[in-house]
C-alpha positions in Angstrom: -11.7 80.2 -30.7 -11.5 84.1 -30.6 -7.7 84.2 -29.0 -7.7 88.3 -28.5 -11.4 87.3 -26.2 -9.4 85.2 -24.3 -6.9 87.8 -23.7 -9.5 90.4 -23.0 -10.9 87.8 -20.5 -8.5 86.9 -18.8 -7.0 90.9 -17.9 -10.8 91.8 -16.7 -10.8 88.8 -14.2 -7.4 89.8 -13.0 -5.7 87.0 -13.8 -1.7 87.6 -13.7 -1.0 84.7 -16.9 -2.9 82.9 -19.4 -1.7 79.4 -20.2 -2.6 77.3 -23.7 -1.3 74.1 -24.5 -2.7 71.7 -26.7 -5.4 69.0 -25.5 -6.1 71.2 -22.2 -8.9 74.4 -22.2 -6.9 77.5 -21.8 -5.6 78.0 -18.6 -5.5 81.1 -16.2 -3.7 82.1 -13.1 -5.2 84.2 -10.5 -4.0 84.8 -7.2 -1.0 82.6 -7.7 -3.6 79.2 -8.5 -4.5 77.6 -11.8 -8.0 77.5 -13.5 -9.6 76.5 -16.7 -11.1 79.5 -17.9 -14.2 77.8 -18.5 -14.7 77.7 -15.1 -13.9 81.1 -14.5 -16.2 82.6 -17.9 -18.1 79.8 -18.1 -20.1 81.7 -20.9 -17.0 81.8 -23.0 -17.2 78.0 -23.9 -13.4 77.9 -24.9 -12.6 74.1 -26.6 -9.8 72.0 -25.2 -6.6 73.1 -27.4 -5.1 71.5 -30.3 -3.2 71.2 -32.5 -5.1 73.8 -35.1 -6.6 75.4 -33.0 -2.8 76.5 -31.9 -2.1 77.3 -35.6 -4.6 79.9 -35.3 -3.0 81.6 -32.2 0.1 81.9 -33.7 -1.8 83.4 -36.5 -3.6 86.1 -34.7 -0.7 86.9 -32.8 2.5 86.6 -34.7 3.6 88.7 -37.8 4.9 86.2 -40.5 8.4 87.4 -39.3 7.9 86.3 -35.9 6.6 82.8 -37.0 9.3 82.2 -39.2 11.5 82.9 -36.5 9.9 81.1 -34.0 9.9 77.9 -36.1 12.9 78.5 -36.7 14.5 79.3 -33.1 11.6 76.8 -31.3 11.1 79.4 -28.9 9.8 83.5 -29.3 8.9 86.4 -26.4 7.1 89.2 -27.8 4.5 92.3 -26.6 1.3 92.1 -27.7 -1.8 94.3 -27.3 -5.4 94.1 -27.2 -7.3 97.2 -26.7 -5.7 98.6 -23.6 -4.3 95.7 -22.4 -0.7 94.5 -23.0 0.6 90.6 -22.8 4.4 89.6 -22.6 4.1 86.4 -24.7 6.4 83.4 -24.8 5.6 81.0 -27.7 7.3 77.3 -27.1 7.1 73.6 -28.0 6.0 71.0 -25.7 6.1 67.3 -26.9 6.4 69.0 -31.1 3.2 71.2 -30.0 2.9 75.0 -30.1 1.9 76.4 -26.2 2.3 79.6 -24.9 2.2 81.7 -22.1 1.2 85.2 -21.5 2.2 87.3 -18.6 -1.1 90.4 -18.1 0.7 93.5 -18.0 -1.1 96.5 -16.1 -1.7 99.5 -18.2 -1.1 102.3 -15.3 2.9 102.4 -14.3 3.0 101.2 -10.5 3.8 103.1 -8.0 6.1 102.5 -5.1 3.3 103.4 -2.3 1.1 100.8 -4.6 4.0 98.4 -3.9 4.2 98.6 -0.8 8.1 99.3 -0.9 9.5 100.8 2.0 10.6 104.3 2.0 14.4 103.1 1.9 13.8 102.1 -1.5 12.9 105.9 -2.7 16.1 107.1 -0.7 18.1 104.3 -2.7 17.0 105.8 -6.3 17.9 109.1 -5.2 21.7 107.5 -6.1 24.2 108.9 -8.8 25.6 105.6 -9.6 25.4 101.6 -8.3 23.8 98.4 -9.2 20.1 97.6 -7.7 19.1 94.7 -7.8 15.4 92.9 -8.0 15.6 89.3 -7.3 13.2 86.2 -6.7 11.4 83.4 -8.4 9.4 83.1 -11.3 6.4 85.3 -11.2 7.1 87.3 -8.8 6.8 90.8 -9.7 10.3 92.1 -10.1 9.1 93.1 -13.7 6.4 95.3 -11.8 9.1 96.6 -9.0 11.5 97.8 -11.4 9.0 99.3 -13.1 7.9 101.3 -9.9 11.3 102.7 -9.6 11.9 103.9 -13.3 8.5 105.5 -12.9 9.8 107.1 -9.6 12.6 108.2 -10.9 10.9 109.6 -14.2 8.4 111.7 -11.8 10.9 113.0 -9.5 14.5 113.9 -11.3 15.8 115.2 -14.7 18.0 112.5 -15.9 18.3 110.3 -19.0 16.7 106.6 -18.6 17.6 103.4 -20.8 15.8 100.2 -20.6 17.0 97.1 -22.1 13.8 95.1 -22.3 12.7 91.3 -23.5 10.3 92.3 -24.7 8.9 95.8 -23.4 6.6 95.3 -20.2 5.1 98.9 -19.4 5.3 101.9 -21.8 6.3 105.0 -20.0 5.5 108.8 -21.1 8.5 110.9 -20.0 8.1 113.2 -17.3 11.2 114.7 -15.7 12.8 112.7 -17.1 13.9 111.1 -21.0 13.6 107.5 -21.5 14.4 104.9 -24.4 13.2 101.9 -24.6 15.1 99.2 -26.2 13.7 95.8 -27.2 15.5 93.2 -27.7 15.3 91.5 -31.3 14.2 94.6 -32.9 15.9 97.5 -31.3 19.5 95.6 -30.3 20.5 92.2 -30.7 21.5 91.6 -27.1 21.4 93.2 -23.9 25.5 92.7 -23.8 25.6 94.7 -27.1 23.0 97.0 -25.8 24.6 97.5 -22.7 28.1 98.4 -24.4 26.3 100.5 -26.6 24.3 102.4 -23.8 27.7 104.0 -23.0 27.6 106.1 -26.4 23.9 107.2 -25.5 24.9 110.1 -22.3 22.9 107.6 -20.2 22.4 108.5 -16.2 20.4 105.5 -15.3 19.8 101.8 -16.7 17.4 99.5 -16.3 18.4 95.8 -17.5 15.3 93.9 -17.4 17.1 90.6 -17.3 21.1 90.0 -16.2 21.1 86.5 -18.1 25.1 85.5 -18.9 28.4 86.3 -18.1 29.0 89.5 -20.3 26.0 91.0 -19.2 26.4 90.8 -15.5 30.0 92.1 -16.3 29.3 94.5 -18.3 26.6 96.2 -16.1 29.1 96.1 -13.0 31.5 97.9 -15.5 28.7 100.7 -16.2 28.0 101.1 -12.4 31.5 101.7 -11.6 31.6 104.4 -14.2 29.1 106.5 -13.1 25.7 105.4 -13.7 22.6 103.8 -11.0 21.8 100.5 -12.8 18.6 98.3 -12.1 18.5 95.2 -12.9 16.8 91.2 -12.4 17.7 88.3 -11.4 16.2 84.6 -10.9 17.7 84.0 -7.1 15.7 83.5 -3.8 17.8 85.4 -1.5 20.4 88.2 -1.4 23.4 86.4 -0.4 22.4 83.8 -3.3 22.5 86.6 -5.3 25.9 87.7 -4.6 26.9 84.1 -4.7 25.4 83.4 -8.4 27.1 86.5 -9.5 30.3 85.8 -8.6 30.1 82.1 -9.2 29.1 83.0 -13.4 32.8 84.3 -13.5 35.8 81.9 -14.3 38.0 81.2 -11.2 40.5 83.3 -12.1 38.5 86.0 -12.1 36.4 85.9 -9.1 38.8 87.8 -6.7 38.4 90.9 -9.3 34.5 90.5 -9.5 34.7 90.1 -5.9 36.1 93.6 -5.3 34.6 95.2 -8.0 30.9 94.0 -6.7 31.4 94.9 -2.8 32.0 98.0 -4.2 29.4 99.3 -6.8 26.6 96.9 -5.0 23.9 99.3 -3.4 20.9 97.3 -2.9 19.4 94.0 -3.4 15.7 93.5 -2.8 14.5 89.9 -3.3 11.2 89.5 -2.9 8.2 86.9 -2.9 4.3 86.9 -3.6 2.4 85.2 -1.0 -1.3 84.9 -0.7 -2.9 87.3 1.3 -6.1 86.7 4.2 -9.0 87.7 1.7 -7.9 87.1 -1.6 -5.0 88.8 -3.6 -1.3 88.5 -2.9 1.3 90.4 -0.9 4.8 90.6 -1.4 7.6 89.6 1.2 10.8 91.1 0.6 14.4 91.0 2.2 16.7 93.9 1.7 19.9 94.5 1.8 21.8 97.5 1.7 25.5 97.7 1.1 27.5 99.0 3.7 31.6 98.9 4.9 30.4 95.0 6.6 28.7 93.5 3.5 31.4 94.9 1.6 33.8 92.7 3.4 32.2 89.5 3.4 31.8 90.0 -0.5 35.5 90.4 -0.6 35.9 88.1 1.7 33.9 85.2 0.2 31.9 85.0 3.5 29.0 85.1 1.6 26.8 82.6 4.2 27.7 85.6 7.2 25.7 88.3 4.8 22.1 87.3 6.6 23.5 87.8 10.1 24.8 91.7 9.0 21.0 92.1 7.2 19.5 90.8 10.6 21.7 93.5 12.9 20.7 96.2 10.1 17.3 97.2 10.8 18.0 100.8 11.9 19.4 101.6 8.6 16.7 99.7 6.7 17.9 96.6 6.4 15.3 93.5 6.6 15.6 89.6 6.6 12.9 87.3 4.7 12.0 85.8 8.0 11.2 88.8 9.5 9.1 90.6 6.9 7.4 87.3 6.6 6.6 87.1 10.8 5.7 90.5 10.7 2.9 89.9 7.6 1.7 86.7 9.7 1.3 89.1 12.8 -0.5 91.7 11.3 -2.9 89.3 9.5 -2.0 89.8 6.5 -1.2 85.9 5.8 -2.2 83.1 7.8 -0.1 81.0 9.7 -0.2 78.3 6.6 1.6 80.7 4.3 3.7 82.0 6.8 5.0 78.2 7.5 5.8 77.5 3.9 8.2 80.8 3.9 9.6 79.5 7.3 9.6 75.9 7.4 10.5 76.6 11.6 7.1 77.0 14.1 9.1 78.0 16.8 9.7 81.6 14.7 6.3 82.8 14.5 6.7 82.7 18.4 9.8 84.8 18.7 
């Protein structure tokens, strides 16, 4: 099987990940849904997977340093390129067999307009110092937003960017701006170390593309206190879970610290969704929140459950609940009443 094909395939047909695991045809997803690829590029004639077959994948993609670590740690991320396109590859093992999956990575840098983020988000990045957070499931393009807003940023202010990256997603040509991009594995051994290192590097803005573990999250609050705008990720499905699963990764006896430190360098959190759209393609649902002297209080509080109510009251200042954005994409027929339900789970909201 021609693997870099496959690849090549799978970007032109717009397909968001490729999927390969053994006794299965390689898999793509498109539009959030799964298909063999022979039904897709039914020309191709791809074989069901196995177990050499896989061999020969790792082969074509992996140096022999990357193998031997990969057998050695059972599980690898990586970049990888094929004529224009870039992948973010994971290699794993499922039941002793080599899979992997491969995240398409667009080769223009998204824009904020492309987004469709609203126009509180450029006012947010115009920030000296803070912690922005992108947040949601799986899949759901916070890679791609936080992308947007480094390339914002870049266009529109002189400033030095670093961006901690596993591994690096979009490669961006410095405008206004400097950036450094740091992989992880071969440019810095973890994002912690990378993060305490940052410090030494006359940084003005950070981009995390992950906040995994304890020391990262702390040590990224520590940088936004000290005067620099910090993006970062993470895996949470609202903005008040968010808070909670930060403060909750802290020891007890450190949470009323965290606590205070966190009502007061938070400036945004935008979690967000991908929902399919009337027509084809997918739209993102977001909620935002934007810090302010009431969200503030509830975080010191621990009145974490009350943050929703204060993002529901906030709408002058740009402030948006899930619910809402979602109703307002179901009136304006953007996604049907189906998709809209699964966000909701309620009927009687869509009439409100």
């Amino acid at each position: 099987m021609e693997v870099k094909n496959l690849f090549k395939i799978a970007a032109e047909k717009e397909a968001s990940d490729i999927h390969m695991i053994v006794g299965q045809e390689p898999i793509l997803r498109i539009d959030g849904e799964l298909f063999n690829v022979n039904d897709i590029f039914p020309e191709g004639h791809f074989p069901i997977l196995d177990t050499v077959e896989m061999e020969n994948v790792m082969d074509v993609v992996l140096t022999k340093e990357q193998k031997r670590r990969f057998m050695d740690k059972r599980d690898l991320d990586l970049a990888y390129q094929v004529d224009e396109y870039r992948y973010r590859v994971n290699f794993s093992f499922e039941k002793n067999n080599v899979c992997l999956a491969a995240r398409i990575i667009k080769e223009q840098e998204p824009s904020l307009d492309e987004l469709g983020l609203p126009p509180i988000v450029e006012k947010m990045l115009n920030l000296q110092q803070g912690l922005i957070l992108v947040t949601g499931p799986t899949g759901c393009g916070k890679s791609t937003t936080l992308a947007a807003m480094i390339n914002h940023i870049n266009a529109n202010t002189s400033v030095n960017i670093i961006t901690l990256e596993d591994p690096i997603e979009y490669i961006f040509k410095p405008k206004m701006s400097i950036i450094s991009q740091r992989q992880l594995g071969s440019d810095m051994i973890s994002f912690s170390s990378g993060l305490k290192h940052a410090l030494r590097q006359d940084p003005n803005v950070i981009m995390i593309g992950e906040m995994r573990d304890l020391e990262t999250i702390s040590t990224a609050i520590t940088l936004a206190e000290t005067g620099h705008l910090v993006l970062a990720t993470l895996h949470t499905y609202s903005a008040a879970q968010t808070v909670d699963r930060i403060i909750d990764i802290f020891p007890p006896y450190q949470q009323n610290q965290i606590k205070s430190q966190l009502s007061f360098v938070l400036s945004a959190i935008i979690s967000q969704r991908l929902l399919n759209k009337v027509g084809g393609g997918r739209v993102a649902a977001r909620e935002i929140l934007l810090n302010n002297s009431a969200i503030a209080n509830l975080i010191r509080e621990g009145k974490v459950a009350q943050i929703k109510s204060v993002i529901e009251t906030g709408g002058a200042s740009g402030m948006i609940t899930m619910d809402k954005h979602v109703k307002q994409l179901y009136k304006d027929n953007v996604i049907t009443k189906e998709v809209a339900m699964g966000q909701l789970g309620d009927p009687g909201l869509l009439s409100d």
